[in-house]
C-alpha positions as a printed NumPy array, in Angstrom:
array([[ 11.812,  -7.99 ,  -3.136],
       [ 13.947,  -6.662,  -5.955],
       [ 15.103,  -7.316,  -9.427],
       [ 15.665, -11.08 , -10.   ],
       [ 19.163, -11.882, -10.809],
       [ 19.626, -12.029, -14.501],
       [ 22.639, -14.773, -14.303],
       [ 22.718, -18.66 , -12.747],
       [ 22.787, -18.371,  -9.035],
       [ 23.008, -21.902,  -7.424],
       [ 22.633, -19.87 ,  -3.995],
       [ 19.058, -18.212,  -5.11 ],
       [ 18.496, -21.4  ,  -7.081],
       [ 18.903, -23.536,  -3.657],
       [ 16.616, -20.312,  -1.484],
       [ 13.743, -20.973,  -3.966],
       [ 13.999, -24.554,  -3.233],
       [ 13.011, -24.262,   0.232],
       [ 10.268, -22.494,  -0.523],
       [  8.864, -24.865,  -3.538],
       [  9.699, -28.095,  -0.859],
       [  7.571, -25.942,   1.552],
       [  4.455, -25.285,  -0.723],
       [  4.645, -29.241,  -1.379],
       [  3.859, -29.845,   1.946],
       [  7.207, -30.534,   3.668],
       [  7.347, -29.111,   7.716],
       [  9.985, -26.203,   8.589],
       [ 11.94 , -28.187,  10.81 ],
       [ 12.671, -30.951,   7.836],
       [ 13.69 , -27.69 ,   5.786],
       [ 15.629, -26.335,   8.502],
       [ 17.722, -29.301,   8.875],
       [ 18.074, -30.116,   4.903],
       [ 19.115, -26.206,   4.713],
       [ 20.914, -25.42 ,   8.21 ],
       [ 24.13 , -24.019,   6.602],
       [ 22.364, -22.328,   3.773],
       [ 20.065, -20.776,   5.639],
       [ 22.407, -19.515,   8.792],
       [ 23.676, -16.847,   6.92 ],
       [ 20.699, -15.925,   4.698],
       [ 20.002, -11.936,   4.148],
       [ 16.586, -10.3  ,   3.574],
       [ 18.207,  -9.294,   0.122],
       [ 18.079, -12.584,  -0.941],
       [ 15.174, -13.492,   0.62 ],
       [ 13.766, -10.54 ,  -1.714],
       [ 15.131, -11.667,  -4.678],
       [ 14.13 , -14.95 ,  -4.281],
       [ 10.477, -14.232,  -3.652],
       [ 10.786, -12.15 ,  -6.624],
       [ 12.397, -14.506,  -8.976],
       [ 10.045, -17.535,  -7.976],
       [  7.091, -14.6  ,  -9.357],
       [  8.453, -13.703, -12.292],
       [  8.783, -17.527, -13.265],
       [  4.831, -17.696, -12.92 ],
       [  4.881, -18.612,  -9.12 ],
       [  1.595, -17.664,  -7.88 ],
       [  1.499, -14.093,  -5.384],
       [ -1.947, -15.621,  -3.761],
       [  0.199, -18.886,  -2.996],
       [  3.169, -17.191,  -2.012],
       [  0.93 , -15.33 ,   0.616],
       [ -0.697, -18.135,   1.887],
       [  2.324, -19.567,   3.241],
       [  4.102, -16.221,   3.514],
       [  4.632, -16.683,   7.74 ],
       [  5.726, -20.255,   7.245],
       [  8.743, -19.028,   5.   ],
       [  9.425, -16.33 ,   7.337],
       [  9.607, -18.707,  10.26 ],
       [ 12.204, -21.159,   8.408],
       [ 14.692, -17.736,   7.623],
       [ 13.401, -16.452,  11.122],
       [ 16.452, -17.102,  13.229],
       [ 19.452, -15.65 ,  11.075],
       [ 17.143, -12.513,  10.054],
       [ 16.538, -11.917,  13.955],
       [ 20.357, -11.628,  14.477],
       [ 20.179,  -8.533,  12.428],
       [ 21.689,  -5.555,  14.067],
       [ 18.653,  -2.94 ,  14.687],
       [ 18.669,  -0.705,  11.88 ],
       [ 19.288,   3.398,  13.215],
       [ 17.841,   6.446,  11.001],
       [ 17.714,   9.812,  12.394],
       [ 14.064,  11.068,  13.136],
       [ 12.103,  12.527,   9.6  ],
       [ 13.478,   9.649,   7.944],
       [ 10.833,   7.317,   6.342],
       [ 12.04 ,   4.15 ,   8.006],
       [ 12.545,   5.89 ,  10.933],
       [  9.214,   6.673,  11.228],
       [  7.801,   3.166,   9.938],
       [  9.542,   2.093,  13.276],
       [  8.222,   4.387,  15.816],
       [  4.403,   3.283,  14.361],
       [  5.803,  -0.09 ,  14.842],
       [  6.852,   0.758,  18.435],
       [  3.358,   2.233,  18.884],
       [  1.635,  -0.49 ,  17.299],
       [  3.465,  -3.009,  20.152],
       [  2.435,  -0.967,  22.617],
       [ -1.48 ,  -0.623,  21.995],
       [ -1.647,  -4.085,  21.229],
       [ -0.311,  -4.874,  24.944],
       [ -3.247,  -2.829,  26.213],
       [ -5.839,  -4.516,  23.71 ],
       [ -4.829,  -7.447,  24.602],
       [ -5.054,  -7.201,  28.262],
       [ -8.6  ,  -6.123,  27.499],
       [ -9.741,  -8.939,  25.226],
       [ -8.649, -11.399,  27.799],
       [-11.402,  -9.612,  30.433],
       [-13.677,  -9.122,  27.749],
       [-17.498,  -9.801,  28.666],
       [-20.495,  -7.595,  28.481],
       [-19.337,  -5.467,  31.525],
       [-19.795,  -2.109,  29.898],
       [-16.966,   0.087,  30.743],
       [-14.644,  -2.945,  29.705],
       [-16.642,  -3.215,  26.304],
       [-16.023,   0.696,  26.071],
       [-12.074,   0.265,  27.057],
       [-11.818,  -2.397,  24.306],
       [-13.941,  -0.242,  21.694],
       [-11.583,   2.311,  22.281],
       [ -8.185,   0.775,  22.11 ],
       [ -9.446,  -1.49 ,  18.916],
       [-10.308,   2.058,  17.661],
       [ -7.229,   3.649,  18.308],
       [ -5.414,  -0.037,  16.709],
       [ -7.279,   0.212,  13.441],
       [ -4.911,   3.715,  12.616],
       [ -2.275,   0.993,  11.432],
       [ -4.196,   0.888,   8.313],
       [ -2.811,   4.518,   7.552],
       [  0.748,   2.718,   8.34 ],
       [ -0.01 ,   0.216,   5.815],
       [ -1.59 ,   2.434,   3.386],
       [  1.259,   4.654,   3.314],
       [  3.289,   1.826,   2.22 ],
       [  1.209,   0.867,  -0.953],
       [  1.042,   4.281,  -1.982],
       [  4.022,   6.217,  -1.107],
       [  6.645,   3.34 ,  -0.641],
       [  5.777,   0.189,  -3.054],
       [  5.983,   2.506,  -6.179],
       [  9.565,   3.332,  -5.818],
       [ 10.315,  -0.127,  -4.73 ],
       [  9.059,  -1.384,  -8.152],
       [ 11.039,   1.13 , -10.488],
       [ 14.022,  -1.025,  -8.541],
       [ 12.319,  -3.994,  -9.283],
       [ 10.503,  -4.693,  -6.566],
       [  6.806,  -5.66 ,  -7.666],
       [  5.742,  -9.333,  -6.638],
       [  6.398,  -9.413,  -2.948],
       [  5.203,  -6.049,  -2.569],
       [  2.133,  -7.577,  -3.738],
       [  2.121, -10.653,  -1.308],
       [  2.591,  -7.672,   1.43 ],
       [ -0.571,  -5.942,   0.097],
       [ -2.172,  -8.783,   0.191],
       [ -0.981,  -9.603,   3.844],
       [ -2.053,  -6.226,   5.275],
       [ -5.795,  -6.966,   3.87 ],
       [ -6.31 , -10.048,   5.721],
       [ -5.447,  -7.703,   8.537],
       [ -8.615,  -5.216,   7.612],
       [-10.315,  -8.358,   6.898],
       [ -9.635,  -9.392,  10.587],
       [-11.198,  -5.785,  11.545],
       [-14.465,  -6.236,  10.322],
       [-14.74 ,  -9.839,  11.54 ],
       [-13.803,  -8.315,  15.07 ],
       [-16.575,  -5.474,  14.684],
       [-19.321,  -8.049,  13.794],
       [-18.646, -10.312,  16.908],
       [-18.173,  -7.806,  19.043],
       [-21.615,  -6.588,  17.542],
       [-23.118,  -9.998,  18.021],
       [-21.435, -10.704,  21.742],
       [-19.71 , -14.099,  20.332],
       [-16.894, -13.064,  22.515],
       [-15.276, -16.725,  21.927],
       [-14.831, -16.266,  18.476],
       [-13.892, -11.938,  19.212],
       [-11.17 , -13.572,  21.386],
       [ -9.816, -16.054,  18.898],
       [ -9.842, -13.29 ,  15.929],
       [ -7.825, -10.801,  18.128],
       [ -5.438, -13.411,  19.149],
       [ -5.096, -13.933,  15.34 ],
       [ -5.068, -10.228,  15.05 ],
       [ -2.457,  -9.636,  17.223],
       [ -0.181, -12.351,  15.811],
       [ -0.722, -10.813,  12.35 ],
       [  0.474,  -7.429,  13.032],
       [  3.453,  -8.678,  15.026],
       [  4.292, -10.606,  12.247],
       [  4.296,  -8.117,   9.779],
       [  5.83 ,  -5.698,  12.212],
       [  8.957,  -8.643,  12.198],
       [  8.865,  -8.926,   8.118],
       [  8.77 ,  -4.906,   7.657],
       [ 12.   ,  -4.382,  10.006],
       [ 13.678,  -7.725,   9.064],
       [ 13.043,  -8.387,   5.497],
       [ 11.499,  -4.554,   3.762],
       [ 13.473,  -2.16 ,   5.229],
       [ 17.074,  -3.305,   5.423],
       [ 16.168,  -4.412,   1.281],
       [ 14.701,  -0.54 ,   0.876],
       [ 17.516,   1.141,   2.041],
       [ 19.852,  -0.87 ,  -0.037],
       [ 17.94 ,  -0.412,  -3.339],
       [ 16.802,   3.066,  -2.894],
       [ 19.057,   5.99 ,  -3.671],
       [ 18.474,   9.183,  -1.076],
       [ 16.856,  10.969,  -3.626],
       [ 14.353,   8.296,  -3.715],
       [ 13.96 ,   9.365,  -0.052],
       [ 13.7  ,  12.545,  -0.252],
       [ 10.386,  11.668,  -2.462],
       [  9.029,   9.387,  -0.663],
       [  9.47 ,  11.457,   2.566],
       [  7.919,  14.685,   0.55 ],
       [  4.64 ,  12.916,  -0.814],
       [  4.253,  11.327,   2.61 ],
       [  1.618,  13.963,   4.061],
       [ -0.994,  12.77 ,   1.309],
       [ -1.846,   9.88 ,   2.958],
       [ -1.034,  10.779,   6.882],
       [  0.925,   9.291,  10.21 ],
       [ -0.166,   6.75 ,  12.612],
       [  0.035,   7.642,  16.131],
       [  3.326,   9.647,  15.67 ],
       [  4.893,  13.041,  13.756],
       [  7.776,  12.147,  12.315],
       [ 10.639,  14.469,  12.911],
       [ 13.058,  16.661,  10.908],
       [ 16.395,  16.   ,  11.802],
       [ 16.722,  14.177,   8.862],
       [ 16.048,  16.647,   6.717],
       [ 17.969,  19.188,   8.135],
       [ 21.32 ,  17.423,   7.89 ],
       [ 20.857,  15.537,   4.575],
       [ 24.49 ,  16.268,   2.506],
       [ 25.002,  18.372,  -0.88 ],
       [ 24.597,  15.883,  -3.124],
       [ 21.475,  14.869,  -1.32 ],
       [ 20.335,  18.565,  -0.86 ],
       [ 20.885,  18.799,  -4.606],
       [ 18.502,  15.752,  -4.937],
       [ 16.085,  17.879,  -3.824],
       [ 16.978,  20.65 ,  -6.17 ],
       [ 16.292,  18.723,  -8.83 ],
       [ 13.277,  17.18 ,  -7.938],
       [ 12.11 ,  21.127,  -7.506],
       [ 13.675,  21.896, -10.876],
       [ 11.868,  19.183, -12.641],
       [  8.38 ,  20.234, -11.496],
       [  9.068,  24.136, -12.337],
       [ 10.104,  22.763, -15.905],
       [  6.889,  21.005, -16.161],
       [  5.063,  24.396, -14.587],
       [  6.901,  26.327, -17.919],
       [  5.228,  24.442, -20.413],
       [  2.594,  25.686, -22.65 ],
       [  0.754,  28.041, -20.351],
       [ -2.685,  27.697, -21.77 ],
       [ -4.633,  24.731, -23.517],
       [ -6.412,  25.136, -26.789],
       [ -9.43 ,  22.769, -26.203],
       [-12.492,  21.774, -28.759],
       [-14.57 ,  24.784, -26.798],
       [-12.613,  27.761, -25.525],
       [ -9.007,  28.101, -24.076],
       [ -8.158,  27.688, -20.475],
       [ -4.539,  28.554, -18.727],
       [ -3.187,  25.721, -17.597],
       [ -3.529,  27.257, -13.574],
       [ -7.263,  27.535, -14.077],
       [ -7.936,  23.746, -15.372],
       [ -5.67 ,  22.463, -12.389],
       [ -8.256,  24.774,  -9.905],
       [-11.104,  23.586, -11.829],
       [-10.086,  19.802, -11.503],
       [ -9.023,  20.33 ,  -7.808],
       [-12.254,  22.055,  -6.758],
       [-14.967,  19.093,  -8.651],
       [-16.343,  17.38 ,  -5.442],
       [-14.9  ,  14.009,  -7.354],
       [-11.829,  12.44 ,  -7.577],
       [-10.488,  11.869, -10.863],
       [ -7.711,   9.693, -12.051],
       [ -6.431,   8.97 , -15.327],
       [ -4.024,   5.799, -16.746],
       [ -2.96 ,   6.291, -20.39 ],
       [ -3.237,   3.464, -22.901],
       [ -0.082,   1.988, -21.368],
       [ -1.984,   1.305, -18.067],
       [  0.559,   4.206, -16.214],
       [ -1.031,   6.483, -13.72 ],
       [ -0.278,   9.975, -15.462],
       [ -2.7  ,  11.932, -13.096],
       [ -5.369,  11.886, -10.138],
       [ -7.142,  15.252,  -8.632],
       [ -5.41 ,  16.623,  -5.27 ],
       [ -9.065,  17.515,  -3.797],
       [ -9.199,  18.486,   0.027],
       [-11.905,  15.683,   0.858],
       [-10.037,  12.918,  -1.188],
       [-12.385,   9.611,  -0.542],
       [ -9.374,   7.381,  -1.795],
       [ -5.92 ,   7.409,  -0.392],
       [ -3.191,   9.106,  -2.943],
       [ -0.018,  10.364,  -3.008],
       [  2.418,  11.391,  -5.448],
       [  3.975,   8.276,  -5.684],
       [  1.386,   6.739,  -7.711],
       [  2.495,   8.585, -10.592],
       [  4.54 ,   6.718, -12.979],
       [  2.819,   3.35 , -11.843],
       [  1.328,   0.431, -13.358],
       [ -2.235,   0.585, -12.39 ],
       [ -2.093,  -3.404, -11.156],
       [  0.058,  -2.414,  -9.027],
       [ -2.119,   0.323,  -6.877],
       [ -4.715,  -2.567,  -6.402],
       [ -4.527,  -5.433,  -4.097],
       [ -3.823,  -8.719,  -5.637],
       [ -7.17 ,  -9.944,  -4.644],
       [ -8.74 ,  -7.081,  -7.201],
       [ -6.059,  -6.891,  -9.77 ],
       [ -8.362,  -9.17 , -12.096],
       [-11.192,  -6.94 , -12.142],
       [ -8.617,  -4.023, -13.046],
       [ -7.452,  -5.79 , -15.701],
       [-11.151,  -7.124, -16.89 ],
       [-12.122,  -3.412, -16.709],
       [ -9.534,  -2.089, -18.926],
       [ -9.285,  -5.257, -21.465],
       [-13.488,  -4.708, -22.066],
       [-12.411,  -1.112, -22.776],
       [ -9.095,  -1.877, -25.28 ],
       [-11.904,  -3.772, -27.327],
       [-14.58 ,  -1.491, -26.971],
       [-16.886,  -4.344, -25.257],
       [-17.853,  -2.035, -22.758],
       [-18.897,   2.684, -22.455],
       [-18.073,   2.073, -18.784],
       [-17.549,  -0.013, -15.591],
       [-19.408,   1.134, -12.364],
       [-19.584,   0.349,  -8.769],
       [-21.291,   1.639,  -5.236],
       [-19.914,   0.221,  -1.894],
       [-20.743,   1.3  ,   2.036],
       [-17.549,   2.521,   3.795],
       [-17.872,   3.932,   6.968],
       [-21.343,   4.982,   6.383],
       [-21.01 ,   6.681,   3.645],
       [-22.316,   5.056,   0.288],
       [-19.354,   5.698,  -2.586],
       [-20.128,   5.62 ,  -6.093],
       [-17.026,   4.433,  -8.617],
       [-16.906,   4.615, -12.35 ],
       [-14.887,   4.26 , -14.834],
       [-14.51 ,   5.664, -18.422],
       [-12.678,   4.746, -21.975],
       [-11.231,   6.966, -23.519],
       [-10.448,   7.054, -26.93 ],
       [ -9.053,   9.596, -29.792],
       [-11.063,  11.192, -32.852],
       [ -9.081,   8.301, -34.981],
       [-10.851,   5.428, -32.466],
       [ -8.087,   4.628, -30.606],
       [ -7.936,   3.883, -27.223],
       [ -5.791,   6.48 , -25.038],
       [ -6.73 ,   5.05 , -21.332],
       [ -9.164,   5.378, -19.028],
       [-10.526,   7.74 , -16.177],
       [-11.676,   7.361, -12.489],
       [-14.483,   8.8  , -11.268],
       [-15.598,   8.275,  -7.646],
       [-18.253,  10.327,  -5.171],
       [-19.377,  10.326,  -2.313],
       [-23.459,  10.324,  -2.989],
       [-24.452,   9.719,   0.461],
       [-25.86 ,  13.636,   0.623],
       [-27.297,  13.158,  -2.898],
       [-29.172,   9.927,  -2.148],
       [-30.67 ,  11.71 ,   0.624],
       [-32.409,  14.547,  -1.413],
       [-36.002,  14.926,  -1.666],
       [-38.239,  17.147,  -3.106],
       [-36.804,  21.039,  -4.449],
       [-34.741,  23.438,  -4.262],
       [-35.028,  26.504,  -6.234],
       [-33.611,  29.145,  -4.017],
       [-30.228,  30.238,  -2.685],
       [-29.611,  30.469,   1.184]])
């Protein structure tokens, strides 16, 4: 989960062994024994930087996450003799814990109700309910690919954050296989999906506070922090408020962190005040309302495949937050997507394609998605821009309307 070591390191050369001996078929308690001493004092560092190394040599994410529990479970009892880690409240991984905390503690109730399960209604309602109030841990999850991943790759810290991506969406994929059986009353197969469920959380719950967190705070600086904890609100809590004692007693140099993250962004507020466009001129205040008030959101990625911009509307339909800027756009997509990205964008680079479009149902609403080249007066290409709406009112229009209310 961070930068693979540049030099020869027998250790990390021996850690990826385990794990190529385990995708080959071999059981954890053969690996165990062939690795007790090795693995006995084994940190999630190099547990990071082994997962990392083995994907930067070619080593497959979608493999990798297949047997992601199974390596856990072979590294599971050093990393559970881990002292509990202690930030004061406000603190990102502070607050990643207390969800956790909460997490446990709904899916005690849930559980309790899956087991009595039937079609006695008030039970069906109790379980409807605390599944409901369980399915917020996608904002927990969310607010790691968006706010946290991004400055975990600038330390070099891409491929496992992938195979975590990809780990929290067979979690939503366990959601909606819930919803239909609960729709259908196949409470056998409800009750072996929960059970699954709930073994999947609590497993990531273990690799989050075991593995990503103890690596996060050692690769990112407090300044890093102090971003991650200010671009946090874009995407939302679940269950909790995080506090502000961390805030209020962060140090100078920290407190100067801060300062110059405010300094930066006034810098960038000095520059040319107005643009000179083909039609007209527009300060650059007015084209930030203008882009902020469009009922769309709007991204862009420049020719380099960066982010370099997305609308902050007030009814966003897709989760962002400042920390997208700066990142490669395969890397705000889950693994299971990142081909279509990439198809999307090559069809543009060679000007096979004017555009790429799609519509999906979420939550009853019916989202249209499109995306645009675009390319200079010379022909070349200079990136490509996001366009998504939510047409469910627009479908639904019929007939005319010629007056104002």
């Amino acid at each position: 989960m961070s930068e693979s070591p540049k030099n020869n390191n027998p250790r990390q050369d021996k850690l990826k062994e385990i794990i190529k001996k385990l995708h080959d078929g071999a059981e954890v308690k053969e690996v165990k024994k062939e690795f007790s001493k090795l693995i006995k004092n084994v940190s999630p560092e190099e547990i990071s930087d082994m997962e990392n190394a083995l994907i930067n040599e070619g080593f497959p994410v979608e493999e990798i996450q297949r047997l992601c529990d199974v390596h856990v479970e072979v590294f599971k009892d050093s990393l559970s003799k881990q002292k509990k880690m202690h930030k004061m409240t406000g603190h990102p991984v502070h607050t990643y814990i207390e969800e956790n905390k909460a997490a446990k503690n709904i899916l005690k109730k849930f559980n309790k109700l899956t087991r009595k399960l039937s079609s006695d209604k008030q039970i069906a309602e109790d379980f409807v309910k605390e599944l409901n109030r369980l399915k917020e841990i996608d904002i927990h999850y969310t607010r790691k690919e968006n706010q946290l991943f991004p400055f975990l790759e600038k330390r070099g810290f891409s491929g496992p954050s992938k195979v975590m991506w990809g780990k929290h969406d067979e979690v939503r994929n366990l959601f909606k296989q819930i919803d239909a059986s609960f729709i259908n009353k196949n409470w056998g197969e409800l009750k072996n999906t929960t059970k699954k469920l709930s073994s999947d959380i609590k497993g990531m719950i273990f690799k989050e506070e075991k593995i990503l967190f103890p690596t996060a705070m050692r690769k990112l600086t407090e300044k890093d922090w102090i971003k991650i904890r200010d671009g946090e609100q874009e995407i939302g809590y679940a269950w909790i408020k995080p506090g502000n004692l961390w805030d209020s007693s962060l140090s100078q140099s920290q407190l100067d962190g801060r300062e110059e993250i405010k300094a930066d962004k006034a810098k960038d507020k000095e520059k040319d005040s107005t643009f000179h466009l083909d039609e007209g001129n527009i300060p650059i205040e007015i084209i930030n309302l203008i882009l902020k008030n469009i009922p769309l959101d709007i991204s862009y990625v420049d020719e380099n495949d960066t982010v370099r911009y997305y609308s902050s509307t007030e009814d966003r339909i897709f989760p962002r937050s400042p920390g997208v800027i700066g990142r490669t756009v395969q890397n705000c997509h889950p693994p299971k997507s990142m081909h279509v990205v990439n198809e999307i964008i090559e069809s543009f680079k060679k000007k096979e394609k004017k555009s790429a479009e799609f519509w999906i149902n979420k939550q009853g609403r019916f989202l249209y998605i499109r995306y645009f080249p675009l390319y200079n007066k010379a022909g070349n290409y200079k990136g490509v821009i996001e366009v998504s709406q939510d047409a469910t009112d627009v479908r639904a229009l019929k007939g005319e309307k010629r007056l104002l209310d």
